[in-house]
N, C-alpha and C positions, 0 to 999 in steps of 0.2 A: 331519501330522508336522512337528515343526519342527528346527532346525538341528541341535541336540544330538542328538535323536534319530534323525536321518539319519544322522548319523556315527558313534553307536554300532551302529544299525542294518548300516551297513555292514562295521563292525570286526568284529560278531559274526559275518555270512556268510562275509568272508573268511577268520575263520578257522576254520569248519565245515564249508566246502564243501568237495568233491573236483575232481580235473580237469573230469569233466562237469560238476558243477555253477558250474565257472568260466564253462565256456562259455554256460550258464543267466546268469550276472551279466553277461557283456558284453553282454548285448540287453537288458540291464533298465533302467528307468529309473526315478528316484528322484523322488517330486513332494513338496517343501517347502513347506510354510504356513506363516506367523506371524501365528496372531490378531489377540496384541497390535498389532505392526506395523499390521495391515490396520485398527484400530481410529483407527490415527491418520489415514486419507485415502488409507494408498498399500495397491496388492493387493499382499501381497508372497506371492508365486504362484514359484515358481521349479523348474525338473525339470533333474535333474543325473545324467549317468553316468559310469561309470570309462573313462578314455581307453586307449586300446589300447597305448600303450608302457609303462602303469602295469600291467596286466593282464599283458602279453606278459615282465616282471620278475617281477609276485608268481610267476605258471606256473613260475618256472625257479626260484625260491628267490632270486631277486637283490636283495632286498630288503636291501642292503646300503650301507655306504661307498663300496667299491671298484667296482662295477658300479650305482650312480646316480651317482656323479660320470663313468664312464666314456661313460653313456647319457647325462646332463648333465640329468637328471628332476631336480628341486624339490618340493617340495611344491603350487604352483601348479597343477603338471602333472598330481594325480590325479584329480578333479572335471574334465569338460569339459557347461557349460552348452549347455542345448537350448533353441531359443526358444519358447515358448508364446502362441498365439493362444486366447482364450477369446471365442465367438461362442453367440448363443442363437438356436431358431430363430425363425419370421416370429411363430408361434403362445405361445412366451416372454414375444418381447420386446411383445406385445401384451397378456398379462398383466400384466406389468411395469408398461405405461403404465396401465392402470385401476388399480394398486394406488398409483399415487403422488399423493398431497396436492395439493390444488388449490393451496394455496401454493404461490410458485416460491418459499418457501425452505425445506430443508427441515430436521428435525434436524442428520443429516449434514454438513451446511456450516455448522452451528453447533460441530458438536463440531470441526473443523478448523481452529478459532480456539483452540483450549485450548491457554494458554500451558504449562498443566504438562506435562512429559513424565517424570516424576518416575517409576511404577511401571514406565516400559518400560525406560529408564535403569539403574534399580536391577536389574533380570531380569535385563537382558544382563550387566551387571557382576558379581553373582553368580554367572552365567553364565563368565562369562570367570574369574573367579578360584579356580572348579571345573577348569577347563581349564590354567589356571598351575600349580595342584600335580600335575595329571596330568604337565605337563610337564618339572617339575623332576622327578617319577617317573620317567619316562624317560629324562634325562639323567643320574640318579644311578644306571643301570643300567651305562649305559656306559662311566662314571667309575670303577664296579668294575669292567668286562670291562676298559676298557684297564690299570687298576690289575696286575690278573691279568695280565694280558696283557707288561707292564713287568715282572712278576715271573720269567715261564716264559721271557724274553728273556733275565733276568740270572741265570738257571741254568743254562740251554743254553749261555752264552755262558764260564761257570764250569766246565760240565762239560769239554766244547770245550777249554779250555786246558789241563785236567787231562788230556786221552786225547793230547793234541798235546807234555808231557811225557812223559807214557808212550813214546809211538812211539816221539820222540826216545830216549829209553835202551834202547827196544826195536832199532833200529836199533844204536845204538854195541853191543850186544850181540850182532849180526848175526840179529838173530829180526825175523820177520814184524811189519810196523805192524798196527795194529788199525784196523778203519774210525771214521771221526771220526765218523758217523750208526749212533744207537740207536733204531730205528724202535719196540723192544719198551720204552723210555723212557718212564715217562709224561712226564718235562715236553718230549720232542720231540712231543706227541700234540696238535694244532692245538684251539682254544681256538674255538668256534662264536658267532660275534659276533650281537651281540642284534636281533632285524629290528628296523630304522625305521618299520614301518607307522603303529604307534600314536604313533609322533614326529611325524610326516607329516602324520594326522590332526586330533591334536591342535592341532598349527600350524594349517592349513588351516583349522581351527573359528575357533581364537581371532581371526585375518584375518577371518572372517566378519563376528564379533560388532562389530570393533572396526570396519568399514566399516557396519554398522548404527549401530553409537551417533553415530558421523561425519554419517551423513545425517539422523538425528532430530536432531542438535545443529544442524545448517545450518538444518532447520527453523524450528527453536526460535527459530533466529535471527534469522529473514526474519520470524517471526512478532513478535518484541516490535518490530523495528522499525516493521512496519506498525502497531502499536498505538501506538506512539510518534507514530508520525503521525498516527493520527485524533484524539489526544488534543490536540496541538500543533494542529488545524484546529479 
């Protein structure tokens, strides 16, 4: 499974599961591959689970502004990395040694010299510019709930002025004021702000991607200069 699809992966459970089934995700654990990646020299092997003050918010609905700035969660904060050992046993790794090339060199340390990193480059970016429009998705969610939001403020606050003349002349009239709260109102009727999971995620991914391309690009880099110098000897 690799990055994208972890994170979709994830997005889908959370939002199909029930209470028990949260507590089925907190002990779960996520194991990431990237081919590609592993194609260039490095294992990129990675197992990832949801940390427990991320879980302990989604449980209670806090998936919000007001209760992650108040918990002081980030997007960093959902993903906590486990570390991985990969070991074979005596009878493996003894396989192993009769299948490799009496050459000490072998394919493998040939392909670690390709300067191109051209199709893994292109994936991620693709990759990440898949994740840019989910993002401004998500941000143009919030642009109408606060829009709405700015609107049900400047009617309440319309209405409010209108019932606070009234009273006033209910009073100069010696009659009972009327209460300033219309609970049976719909614009006093609170307005359900949009969860950030999928903001969260999204972010989270694209950091991903973008620490990926970062490290094949240092490659890349270490590589032509080493070429630069065998060519220069």
């Amino acid at each position: 499974m690799d990055g994208q699809s972890a994170i979709s992966g994830v997005s889908m459970l959370l939002s199909k599961e029930d209470s028990g089934g949260l507590e089925n995700i907190r002990r779960c654990v996520c194991i990431v591959y990237d081919p590609s990646r592993s194609s260039q020299g490095v294992l990129a092997l990675k197992a990832l689970k949801l940390t427990d003050s991320f879980m302990d918010l989604y449980r209670n609905n806090g998936l919000t502004g007001e209760k992650l700035r108040e918990k002081k969660l980030s997007w960093v904060d959902i993903f906590e990395e486990i570390p991985i050992k990969v070991s074979n046993s005596a009878l493996v790794s003894a396989f192993m040694k009769e299948l490799e090339a009496e050459s000490p060199v072998s394919q493998c340390d040939f392909d670690r010299l390709k300067l191109s990193t051209a199709p893994f480059m292109e994936r991620n970016l693709e990759f990440m510019i898949g994740c840019m429009d989910g993002l401004s998705s998500e941000q143009n969610k919030f642009q109408y709930y606060y829009r709405n939001l700015g609107r049900q403020q400047s009617q309440q606050q319309a209405w409010l002025q209108k019932r606070r003349q009234e009273n006033m002349s209910r009073k100069a009239a010696g009659e009972e004021p009327l209460p300033e709260e219309d609970p049976s109102n719909p614009i006093f009727k609170p307005l359900p702000e949009p969860s950030r999971l999928e903001g969260y995620l999204v972010t989270n991914q694209i950091s991903s991607y973008c620490n990926h391309i970062n490290g094949v690009a240092g490659q890349s880099f270490n590589r032509l200069y080493l070429m630069k110098a065998l060519q220069e000897d």
